[in-house]
C-alpha positions as CSV (number, residue, x, y, z in Angstrom):
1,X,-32.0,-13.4,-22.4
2,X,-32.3,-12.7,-18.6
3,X,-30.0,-15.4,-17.7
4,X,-27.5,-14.5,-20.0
5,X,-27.6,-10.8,-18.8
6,X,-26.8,-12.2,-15.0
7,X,-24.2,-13.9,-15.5
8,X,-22.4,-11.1,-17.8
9,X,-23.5,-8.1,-15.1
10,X,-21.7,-10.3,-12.4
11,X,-18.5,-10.2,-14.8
12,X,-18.3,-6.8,-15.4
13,X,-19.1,-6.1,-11.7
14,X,-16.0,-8.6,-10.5
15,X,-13.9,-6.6,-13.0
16,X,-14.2,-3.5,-12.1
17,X,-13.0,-4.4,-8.5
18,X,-9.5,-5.6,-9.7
19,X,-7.0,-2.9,-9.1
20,X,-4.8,-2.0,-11.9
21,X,-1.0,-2.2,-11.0
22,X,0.1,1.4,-9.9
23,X,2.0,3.4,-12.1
24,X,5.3,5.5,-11.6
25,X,7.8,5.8,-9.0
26,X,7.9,3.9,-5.8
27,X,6.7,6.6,-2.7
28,X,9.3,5.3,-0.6
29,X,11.8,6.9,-3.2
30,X,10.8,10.6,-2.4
31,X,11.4,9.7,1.4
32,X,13.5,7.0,2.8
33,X,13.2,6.7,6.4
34,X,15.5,5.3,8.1
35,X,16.3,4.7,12.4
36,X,18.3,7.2,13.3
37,X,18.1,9.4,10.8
38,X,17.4,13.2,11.6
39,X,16.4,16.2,9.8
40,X,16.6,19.6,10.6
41,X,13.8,22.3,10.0
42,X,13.5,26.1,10.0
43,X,9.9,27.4,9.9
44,X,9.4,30.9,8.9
45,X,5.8,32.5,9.6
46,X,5.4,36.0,9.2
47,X,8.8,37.7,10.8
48,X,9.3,34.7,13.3
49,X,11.4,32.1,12.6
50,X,12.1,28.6,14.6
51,X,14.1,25.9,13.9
52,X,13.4,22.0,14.7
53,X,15.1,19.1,14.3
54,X,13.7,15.7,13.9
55,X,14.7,12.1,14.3
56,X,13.3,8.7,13.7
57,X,13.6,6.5,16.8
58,X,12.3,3.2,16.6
59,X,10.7,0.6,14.1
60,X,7.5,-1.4,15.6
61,X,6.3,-3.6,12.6
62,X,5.9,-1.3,9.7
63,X,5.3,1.6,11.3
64,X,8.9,3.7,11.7
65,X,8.4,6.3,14.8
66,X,10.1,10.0,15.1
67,X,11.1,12.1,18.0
68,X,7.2,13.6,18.4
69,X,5.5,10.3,18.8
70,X,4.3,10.4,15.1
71,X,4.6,7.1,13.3
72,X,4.4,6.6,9.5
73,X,4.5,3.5,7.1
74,X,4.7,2.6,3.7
75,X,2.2,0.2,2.2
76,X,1.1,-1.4,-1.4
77,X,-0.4,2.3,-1.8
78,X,2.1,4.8,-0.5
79,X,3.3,6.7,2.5
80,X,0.6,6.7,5.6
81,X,0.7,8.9,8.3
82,X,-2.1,6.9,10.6
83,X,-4.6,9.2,9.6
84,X,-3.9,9.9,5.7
85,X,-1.9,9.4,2.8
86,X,0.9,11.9,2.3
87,X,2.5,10.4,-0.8
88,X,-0.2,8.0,-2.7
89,X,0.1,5.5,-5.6
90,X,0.2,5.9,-8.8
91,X,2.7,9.0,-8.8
92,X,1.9,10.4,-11.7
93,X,0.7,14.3,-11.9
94,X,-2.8,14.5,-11.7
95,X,-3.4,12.0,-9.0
96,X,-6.0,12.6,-6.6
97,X,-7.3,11.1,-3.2
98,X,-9.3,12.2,-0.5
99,X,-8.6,11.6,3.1
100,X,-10.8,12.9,6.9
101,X,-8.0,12.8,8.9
102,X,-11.2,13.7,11.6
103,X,-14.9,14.3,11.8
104,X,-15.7,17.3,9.9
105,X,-12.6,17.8,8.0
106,X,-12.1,16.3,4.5
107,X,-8.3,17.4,2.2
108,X,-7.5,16.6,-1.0
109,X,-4.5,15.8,-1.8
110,X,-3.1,16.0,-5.8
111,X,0.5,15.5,-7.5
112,X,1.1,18.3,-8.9
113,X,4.7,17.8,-10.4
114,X,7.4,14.8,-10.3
115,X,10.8,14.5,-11.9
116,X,10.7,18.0,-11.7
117,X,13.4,20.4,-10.4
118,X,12.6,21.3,-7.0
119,X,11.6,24.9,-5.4
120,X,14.1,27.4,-3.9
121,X,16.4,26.7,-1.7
122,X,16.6,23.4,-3.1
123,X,17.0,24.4,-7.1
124,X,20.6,22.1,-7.3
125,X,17.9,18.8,-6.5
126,X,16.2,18.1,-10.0
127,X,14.0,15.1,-9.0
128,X,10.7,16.3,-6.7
129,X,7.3,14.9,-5.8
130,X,5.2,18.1,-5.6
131,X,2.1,17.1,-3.6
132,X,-0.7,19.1,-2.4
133,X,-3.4,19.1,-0.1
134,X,-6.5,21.5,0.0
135,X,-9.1,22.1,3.0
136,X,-12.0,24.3,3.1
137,X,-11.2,26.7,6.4
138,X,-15.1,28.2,5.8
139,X,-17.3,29.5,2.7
140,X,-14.8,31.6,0.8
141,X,-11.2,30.2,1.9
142,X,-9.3,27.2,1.4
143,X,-5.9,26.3,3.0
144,X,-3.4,25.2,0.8
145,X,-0.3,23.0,1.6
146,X,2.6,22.5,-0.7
147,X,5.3,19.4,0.1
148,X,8.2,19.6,-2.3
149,X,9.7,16.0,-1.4
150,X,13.5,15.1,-2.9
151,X,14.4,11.9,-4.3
152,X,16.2,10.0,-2.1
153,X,15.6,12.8,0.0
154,X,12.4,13.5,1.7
155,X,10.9,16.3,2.5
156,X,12.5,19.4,1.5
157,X,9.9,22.5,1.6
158,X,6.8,22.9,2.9
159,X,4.4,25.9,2.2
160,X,1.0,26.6,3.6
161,X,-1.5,29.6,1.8
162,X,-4.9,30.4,2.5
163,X,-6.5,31.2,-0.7
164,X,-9.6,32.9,-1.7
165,X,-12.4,31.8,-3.6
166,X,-10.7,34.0,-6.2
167,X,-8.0,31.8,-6.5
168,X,-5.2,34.5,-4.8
169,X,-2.9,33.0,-2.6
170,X,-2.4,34.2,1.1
171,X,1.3,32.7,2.2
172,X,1.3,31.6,5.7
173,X,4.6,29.5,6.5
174,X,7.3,27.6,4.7
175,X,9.4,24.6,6.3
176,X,12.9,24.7,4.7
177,X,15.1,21.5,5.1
178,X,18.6,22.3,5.8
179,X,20.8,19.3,4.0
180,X,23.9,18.7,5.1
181,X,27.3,19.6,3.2
């Protein structure tokens, strides 16, 4: 009995490391990058307001390059920043991952909407990626980031909250994409 039991753990142990195909959408649908291609930002926090445009420069193997020396790349899994995932395989709502972008502090990231209509401004676009990301600030606080990414689009809003461990929701900031006429 012993040798059959071996031989059948070893089986179930070499299937349970083949990955299933991912499901849904390809991540580099919710944001093409392209060379040359710029975006322009306004960030609203509190009563201030500041605007910022960004470009990508350069290609240098996968990895495409913007403007502020931040590289990303799209892989089997999704879209990678060079210290996490932003957009991760399979897109369907529900997802989870986990990423420490650096010692001592761990997000986790969920899809929490897709094919969906998109948030103000951006009502007229009816295909987002809702992704968020969630990181303990200290005991009783968590800070909350919201991407709203476009098909064929990018990223369109971007909201950050601090909420309590009662679950209310302290805005912060929103990034609003302005898309061109």
């Amino acid at each position: 009995m012993r040798v059959l039991m071996l031989p059948l753990l070893l089986l179930a142990g070499c299937r349970a490391l083949v990955t299933p195909a991912p499901t849904g959408p390809d991540p580099a649908l919710y944001w093409p990058m392209q060379e040359g291609q710029s975006m322009r930002f306004r960030m609203q926090m509190g009563s201030q307001s500041q605007g910022q445009v960004v470009q990508f420069t350069h290609r240098e193997g996968p990895w495409i390059f913007d403007d502020r020396g931040q590289r990303f790349r799209y892989d089997g899994l999704g879209l990678f920043d060079s210290r996490r995932y932003l957009i991760k395989r399979p897109l369907v709502v529900g997802s989870q991952w986990m990423s420490v972008p650096e010692a001592g502090v761990v997000e986790r990231f969920s899809i929490v909407g897709l094919a969906r209509p998109c948030a103000a401004p951006h009502n007229e676009v009816k295909d987002c990626l809702v992704v968020e990301a969630r990181q303990r600030v200290d005991d009783t606080r968590t800070l909350l980031t919201r991407w709203w990414y476009g098909r064929g689009l990018g990223p369109l809003r971007i909201d950050t909250f601090i909420q309590n461990d009662r679950g209310r929701l302290e805005p912060k900031s929103t990034i609003l994409r302005a898309l061109e006429d």
